[in-house]
C-alpha positions in Angstrom: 11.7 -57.9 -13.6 9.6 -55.9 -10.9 7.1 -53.5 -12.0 6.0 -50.0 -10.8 3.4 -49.5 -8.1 0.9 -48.2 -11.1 1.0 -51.7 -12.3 0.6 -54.2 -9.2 -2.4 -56.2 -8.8 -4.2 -58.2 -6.2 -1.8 -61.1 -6.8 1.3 -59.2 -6.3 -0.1 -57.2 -3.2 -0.5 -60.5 -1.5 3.5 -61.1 -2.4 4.5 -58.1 -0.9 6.6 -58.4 2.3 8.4 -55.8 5.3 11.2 -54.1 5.1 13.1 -56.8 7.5 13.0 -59.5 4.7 13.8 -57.2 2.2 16.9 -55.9 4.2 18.4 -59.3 5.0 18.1 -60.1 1.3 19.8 -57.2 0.1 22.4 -57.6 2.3 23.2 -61.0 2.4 25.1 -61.1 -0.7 27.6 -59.1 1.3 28.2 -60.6 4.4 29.4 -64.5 4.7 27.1 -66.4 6.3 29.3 -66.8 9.3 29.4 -63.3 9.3 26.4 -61.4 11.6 24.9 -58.2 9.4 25.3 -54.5 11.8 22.5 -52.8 10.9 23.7 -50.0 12.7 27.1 -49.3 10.5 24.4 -49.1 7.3 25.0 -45.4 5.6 23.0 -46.2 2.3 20.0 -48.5 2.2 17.8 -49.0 -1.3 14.6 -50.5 -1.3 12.7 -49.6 -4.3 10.4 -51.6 -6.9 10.1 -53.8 -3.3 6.3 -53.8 -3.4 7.0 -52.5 0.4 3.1 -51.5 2.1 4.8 -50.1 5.5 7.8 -48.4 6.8 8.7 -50.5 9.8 12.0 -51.7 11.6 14.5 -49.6 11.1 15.1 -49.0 14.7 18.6 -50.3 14.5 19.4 -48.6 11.4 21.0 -45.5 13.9 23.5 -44.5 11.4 21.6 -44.3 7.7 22.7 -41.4 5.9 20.6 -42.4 2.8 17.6 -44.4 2.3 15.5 -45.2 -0.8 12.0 -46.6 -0.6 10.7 -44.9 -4.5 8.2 -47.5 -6.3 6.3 -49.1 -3.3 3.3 -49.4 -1.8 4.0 -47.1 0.9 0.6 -45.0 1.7 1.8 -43.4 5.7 5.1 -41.7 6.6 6.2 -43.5 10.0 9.2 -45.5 11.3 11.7 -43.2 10.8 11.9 -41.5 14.4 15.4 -43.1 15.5 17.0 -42.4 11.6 18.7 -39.3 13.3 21.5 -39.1 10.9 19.7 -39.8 7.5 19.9 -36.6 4.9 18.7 -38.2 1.5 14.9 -39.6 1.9 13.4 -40.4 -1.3 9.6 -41.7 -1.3 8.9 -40.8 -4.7 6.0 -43.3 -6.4 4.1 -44.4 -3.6 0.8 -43.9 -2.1 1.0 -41.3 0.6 -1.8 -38.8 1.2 0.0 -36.8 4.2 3.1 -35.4 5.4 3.9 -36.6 9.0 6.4 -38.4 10.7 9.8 -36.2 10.0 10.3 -35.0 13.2 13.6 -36.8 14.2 14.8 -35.9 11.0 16.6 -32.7 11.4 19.5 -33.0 9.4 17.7 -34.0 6.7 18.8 -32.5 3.1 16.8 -33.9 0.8 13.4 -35.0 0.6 11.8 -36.5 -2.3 8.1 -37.1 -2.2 6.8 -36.5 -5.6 4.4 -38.5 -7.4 2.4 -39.7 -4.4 -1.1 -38.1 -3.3 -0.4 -35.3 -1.3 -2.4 -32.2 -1.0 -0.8 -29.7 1.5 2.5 -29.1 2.3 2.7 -29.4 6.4 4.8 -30.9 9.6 8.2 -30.4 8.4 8.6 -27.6 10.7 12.4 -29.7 12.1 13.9 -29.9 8.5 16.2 -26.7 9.4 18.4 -28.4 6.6 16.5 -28.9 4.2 18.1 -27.5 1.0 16.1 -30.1 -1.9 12.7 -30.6 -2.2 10.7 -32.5 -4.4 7.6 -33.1 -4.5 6.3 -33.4 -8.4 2.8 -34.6 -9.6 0.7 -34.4 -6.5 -2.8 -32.4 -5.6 -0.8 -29.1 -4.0 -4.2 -26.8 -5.5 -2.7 -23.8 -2.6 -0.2 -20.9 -3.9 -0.9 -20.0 0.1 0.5 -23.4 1.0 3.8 -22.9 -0.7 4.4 -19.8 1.8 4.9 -22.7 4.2 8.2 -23.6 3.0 9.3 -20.0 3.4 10.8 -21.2 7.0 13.3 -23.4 5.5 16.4 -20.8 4.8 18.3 -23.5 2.8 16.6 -24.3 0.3 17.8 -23.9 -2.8 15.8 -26.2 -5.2 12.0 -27.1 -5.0 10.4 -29.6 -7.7 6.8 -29.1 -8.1 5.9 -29.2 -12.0 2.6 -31.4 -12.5 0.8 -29.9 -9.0 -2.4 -27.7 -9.9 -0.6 -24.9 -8.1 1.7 -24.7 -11.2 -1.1 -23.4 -13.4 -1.1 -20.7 -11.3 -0.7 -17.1 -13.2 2.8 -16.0 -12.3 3.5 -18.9 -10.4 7.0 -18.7 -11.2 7.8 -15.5 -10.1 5.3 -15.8 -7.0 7.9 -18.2 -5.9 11.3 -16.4 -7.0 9.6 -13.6 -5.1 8.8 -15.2 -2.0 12.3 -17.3 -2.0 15.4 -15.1 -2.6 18.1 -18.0 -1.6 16.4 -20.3 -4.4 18.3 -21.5 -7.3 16.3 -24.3 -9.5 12.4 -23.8 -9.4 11.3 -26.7 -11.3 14.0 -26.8 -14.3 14.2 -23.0 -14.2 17.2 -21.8 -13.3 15.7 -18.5 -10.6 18.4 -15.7 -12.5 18.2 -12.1 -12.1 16.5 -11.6 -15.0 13.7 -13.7 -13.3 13.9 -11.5 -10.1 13.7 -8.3 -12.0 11.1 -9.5 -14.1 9.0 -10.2 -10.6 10.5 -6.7 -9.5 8.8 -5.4 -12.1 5.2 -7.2 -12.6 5.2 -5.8 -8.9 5.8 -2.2 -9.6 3.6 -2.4 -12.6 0.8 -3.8 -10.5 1.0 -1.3 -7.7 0.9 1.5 -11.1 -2.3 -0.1 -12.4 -3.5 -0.3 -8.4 -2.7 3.7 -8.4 -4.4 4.3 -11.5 -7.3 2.1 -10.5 -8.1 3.8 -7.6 -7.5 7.2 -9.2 -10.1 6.4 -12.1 -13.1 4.5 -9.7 -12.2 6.5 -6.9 -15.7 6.8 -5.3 -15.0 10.7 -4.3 -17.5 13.5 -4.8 -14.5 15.6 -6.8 -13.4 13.2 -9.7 -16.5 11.2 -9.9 -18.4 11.6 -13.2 -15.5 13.9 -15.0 -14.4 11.8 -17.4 -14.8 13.9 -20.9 -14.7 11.3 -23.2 -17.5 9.6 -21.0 -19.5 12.3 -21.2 -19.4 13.4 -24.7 -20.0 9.5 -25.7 -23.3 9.8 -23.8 -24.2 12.6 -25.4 -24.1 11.4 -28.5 -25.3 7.4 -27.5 -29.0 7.7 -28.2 -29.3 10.7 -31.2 -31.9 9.4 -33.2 -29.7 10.5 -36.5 -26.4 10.8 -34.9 -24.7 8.7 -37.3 -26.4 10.2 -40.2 -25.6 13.3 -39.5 -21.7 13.0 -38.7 -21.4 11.6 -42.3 -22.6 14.9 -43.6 -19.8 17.2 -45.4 -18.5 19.8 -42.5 -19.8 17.9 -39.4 -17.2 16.0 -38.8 -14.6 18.6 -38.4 -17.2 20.4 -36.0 -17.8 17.2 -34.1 -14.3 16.4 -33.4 -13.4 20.1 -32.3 -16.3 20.5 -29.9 -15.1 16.7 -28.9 -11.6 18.2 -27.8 -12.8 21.4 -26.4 -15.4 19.2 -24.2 -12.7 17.3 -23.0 -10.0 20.1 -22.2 -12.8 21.2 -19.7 -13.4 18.3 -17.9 -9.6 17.7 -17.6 -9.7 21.1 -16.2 -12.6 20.0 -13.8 -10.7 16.7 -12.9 -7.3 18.0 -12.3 -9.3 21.0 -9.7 -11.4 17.7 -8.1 -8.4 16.2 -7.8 -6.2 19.3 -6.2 -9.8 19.7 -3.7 -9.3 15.8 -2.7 -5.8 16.6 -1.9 -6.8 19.5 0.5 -9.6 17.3 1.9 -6.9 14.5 2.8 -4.8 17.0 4.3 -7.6 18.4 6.4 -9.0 15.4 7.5 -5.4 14.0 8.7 -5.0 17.6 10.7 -8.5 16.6 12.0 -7.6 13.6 13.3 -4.4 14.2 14.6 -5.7 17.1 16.9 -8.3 14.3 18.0 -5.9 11.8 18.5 -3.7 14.3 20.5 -6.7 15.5 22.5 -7.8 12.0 23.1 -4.8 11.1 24.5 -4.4 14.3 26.6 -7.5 13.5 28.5 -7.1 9.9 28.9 -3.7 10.6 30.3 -5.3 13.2 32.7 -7.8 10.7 33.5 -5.2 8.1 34.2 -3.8 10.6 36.5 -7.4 11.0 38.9 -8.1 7.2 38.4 -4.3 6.4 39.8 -4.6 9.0 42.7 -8.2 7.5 43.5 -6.6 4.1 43.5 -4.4 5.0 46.0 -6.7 6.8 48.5 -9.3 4.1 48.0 -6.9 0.9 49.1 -6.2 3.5 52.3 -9.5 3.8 53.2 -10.0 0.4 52.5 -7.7 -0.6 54.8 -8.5 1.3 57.6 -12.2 -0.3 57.2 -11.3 -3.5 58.3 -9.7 -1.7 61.3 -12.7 -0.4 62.4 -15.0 -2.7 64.7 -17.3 0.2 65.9 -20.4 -0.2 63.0 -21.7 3.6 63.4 -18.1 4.3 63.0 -17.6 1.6 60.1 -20.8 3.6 58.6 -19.7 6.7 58.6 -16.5 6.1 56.4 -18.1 3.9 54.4 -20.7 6.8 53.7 -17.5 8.8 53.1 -15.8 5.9 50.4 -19.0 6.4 48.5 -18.6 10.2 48.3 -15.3 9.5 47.1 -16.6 7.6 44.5 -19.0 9.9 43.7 -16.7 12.6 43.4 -14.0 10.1 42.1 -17.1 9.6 39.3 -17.8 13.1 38.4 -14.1 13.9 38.0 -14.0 11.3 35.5 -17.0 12.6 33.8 -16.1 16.5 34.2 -13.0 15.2 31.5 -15.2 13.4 29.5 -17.7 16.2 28.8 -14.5 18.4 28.0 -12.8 16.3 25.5 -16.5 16.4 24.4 -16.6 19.7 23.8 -13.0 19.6 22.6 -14.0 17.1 19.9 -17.2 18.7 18.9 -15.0 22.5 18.3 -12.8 20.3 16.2 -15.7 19.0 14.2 -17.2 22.7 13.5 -13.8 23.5 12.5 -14.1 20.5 10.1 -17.3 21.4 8.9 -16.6 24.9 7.9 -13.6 24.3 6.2 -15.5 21.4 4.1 -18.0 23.6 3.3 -16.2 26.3 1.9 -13.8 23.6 0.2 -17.8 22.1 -1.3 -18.8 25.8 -1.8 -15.8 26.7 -4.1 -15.9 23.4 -5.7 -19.1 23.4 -6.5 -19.1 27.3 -8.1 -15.8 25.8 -10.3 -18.4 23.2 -11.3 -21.1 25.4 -12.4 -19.2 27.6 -14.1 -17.2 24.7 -16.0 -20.5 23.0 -16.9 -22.1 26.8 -18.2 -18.8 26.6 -20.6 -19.8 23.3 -21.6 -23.4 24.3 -22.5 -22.1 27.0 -24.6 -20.0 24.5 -26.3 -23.2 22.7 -27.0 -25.1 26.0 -28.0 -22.2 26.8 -30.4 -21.5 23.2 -31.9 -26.2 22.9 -32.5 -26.3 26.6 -34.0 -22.6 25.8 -36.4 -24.1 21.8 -37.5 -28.1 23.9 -38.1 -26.4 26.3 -40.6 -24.5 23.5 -42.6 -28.1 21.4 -42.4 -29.8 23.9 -43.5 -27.4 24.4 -46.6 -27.7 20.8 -47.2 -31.1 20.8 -47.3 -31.1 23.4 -50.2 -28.7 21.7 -52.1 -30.2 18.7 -52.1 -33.6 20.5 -53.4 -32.2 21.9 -56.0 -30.3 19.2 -57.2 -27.2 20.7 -57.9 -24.4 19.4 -55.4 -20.8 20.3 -55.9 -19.9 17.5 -53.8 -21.3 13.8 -53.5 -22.8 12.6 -50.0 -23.5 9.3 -48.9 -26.9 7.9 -50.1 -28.3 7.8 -46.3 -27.5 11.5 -46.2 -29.1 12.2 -49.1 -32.6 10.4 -48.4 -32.8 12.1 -45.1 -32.1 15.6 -46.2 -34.9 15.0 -48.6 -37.6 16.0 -45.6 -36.4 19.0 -44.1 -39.0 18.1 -40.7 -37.3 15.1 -40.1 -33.9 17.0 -40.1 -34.8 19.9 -37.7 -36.7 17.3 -34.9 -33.4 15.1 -34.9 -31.2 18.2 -34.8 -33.4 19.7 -32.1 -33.6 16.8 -30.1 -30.4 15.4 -29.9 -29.4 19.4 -29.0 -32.0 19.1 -25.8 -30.5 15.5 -25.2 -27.2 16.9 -24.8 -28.4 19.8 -22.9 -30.2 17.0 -20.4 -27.0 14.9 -20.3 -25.1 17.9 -19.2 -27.1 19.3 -16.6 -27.7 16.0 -15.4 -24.0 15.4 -14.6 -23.8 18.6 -13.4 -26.8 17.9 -10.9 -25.1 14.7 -10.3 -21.7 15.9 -9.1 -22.8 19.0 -7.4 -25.5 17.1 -5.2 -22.5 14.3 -4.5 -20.5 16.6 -3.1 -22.9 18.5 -0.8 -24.0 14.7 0.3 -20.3 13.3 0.9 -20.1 16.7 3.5 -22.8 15.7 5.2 -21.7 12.2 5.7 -18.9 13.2 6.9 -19.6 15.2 9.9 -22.7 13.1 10.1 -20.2 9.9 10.7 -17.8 11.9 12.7 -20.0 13.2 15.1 -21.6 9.7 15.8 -18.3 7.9 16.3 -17.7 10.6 19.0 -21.0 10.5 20.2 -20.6 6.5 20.7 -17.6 6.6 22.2 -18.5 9.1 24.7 -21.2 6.9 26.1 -19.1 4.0 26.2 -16.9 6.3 28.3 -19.2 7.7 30.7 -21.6 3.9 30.8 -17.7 2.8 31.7 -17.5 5.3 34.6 -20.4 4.6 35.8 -20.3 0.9 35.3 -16.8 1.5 37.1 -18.2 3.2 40.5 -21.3 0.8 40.7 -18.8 -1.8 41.1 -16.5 -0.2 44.0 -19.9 0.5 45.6 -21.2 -3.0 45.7 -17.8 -3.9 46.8 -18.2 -1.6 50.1 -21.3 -3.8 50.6 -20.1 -6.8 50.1 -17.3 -6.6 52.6 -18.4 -3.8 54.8 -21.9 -4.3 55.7 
């Protein structure tokens, strides 16, 4: 019995033969010996378990609708270019490393290459037809490289279970996204339920993308206003934080000036986040009057360079007329007074859009400014709320320490603390300094974010109009070095022709 490709040895490589012999043997059971075998009237041909090393003469083989070579030694696609009819290929278990050699094969429907070593999927760009493709246990590693088969609008079932690309997160839904006319992926049936569930991942990712860029949006209005970040800092390095917030009466205190904290930096956020709105609407009003200006000076500029054009090739012209060389000077004198004044027309635009652009910018910079200036004042007076919430929480938790403290001196409690509580409201000093400083640590924490966001602000205006006015600036001396570069040229021109 013949055995798979995994199992052949030396011995049986040297026994393998071509695909002539094997032909002639498997079709001379069917033909008398009289009888001459037309390899051209051959629709079906299966040659696998052959031990076959190369895909060679089939040139006759014109009319082969179906041809089987699984279980082989086969390691290079080649041969097939006059199989111009065949639809069912299968070269499943053999040794081939590269796609190649399909060319001719345009009505081609099925194409079985799995369980060889192939590592990309490429040059099967004629397979118009193809509407099954296999190609199980190889080295596809790409998700990328399965956009290839995108181009085939038949296709209806693709086998690739056992390639690394199948590990993939949401591999299956990658492809049911990326092939609507699919039906089988693998054994997966591609149903609605499949599409919607793609439909969905997408919508869900495009929500976390939103919220993403909402929450680390590097903006000077909603960075550094998240209230639950800010109260946990506050509270990170108290020496006796913990201690403390185990003591009867704190907690309720905490977890009120906790919420009242946050309302106000919710209120802080959602104003950062109306002010960013404004800004993106003033910035896209910015640019649209550039971009209109822009273009209504180029097109005035197109205007001068077309009329100059015009004149020039006259003048032109009539130079090579002239054979008199005082003559030829003199309107060659008067060419480069055209271009001169062909130059400074060009740069009399330039300096106005200039101007134009730089009126824009003030504009800008003036409405930025007040939008920083009001910010910043909603700021400070939000923060000043939130030190008084501080004040008011340190004064409310001093009065219940200090209570503590007496009860615990005289020894008569009408309620049992934990032991930690007790031994440190046994030294009154120790108390006070933690209460103290964890008050000016909040204090610090506060005015440090305040400092923070209020300096971020003032610094994103000014590299904004900073970075505005240097684009400009950079383009306008590409412009004018353009112009100039521009009439240099039609000058040495003159010379070299005219003189």
């Amino acid at each position: 019995m013949d055995m798979p490709p995994t199992c052949i040895n030396e011995e049986l490589l040297q026994n393998a033969v071509s695909i002539e012999n094997q032909v002639k043997e498997e079709y001379a059971l069917s033909f008398p010996k009289t009888e001459k075998i037309h390899y051209s009237e051959v629709l079906d041909l299966h040659l696998d378990f052959k031990y076959i090393l190369k895909i060679d003469l089939l040139n006759d083989f014109t009319s082969l609708v179906k041809l089987d070579l699984k279980n082989n030694l086969i390691k290079e696609i080649q041969g097939l270019d006059s199989l111009i009819n065949l639809k069912c290929l299968n070269l499943s278990f053999n040794r081939i490393k590269k796609i190649e050699g399909l060319d001719s094969l345009r009505k081609l429907e099925l194409l079985n290459l799995s369980n060889n070593r192939i590592s990309l999927i490429e040059n099967m760009d004629t397979l118009e037809n193809l509407s099954l493709f296999f190609i199980a246990n190889n080295f596809i590693s790409q998700l990328d490289n399965v956009h290839y088969l995108k181009r085939f609008k038949k296709l209806l079932r693709i086998y690739m279970i056992g390639n690394p690309v199948t590990k993939e997160e949401n591999y299956t839904l990658f492809i049911a996204a990326y092939f609507p006319n699919l039906i089988w992926l693998d054994d997966i049936l591609i149903d609605q339920e499949i599409l919607e569930e793609q439909q969905k991942q997408e919508a869900d990712e495009a929500h976390r993308s939103q919220e993403a860029e909402l929450k680390l949006h590097k903006d000077a209005y909603v960075e550094f206003l998240n209230g639950s970040c800010l109260f946990n800092s506050m509270f990170k390095d108290d020496p006796e934080a913990e201690i403390l917030r185990c003591t009867p009466g704190v907690a309720p205190l905490l977890q009120t000036f906790e919420d009242q904290l946050m309302e106000l930096c919710t209120q802080l956020f959602n104003i950062g986040l109306a002010e960013h709105t404004r800004r993106e609407t003033e910035l896209n009003s910015f640019f649209s009057n550039q971009n209109e200006a822009e273009t209504h000076y180029k097109n005035k500029a197109l205007q001068v360079l077309e009329n100059f054009d015009s004149q020039h090739n006259e003048r032109t012209e009539e130079l090579e007329l002239l054979a008199d060389p005082d003559t030829l000077k003199l309107k060659i004198n008067h060419c480069n007074d055209e271009i001169t004044q062909f130059c400074n027309s060009l740069l009399t635009l330039e300096f106005e859009l200039d101007n134009k652009l730089e009126e824009e910018i003030k504009k800008l910079d003036a409405t930025v400014t007040d939008m920083v200036g009001n910010f910043s004042e909603t700021a400070l007076g939000i923060f000043a709320q939130c030190r008084d919430l501080e004040d008011d929480y340190f004064q409310k938790v001093r009065e219940i320490a200090v209570a503590t403290l007496e009860k615990v001196a005289k020894e008569n409690q009408e309620e049992e603390m934990p032991e930690d509580v007790m031994m440190l409201f046994t030294d009154k000093n120790t108390v006070m300094d933690a209460l103290a400083t964890g008050h000016d640590n909040h204090l610090k924490i506060i005015n440090d974010r305040e400092n923070q966001l209020v300096t971020r602000v003032n610094a994103w205006r000014v590299a904004l109009i900073r970075g505005i006015r240097e684009e400009a600036l950079q383009w306008n001396h590409m412009h004018v070095s353009d112009i100039y570069r521009y009439a240099d040229h039609l000058r040495k021109q003159l010379e070299k022709h005219y003189q």
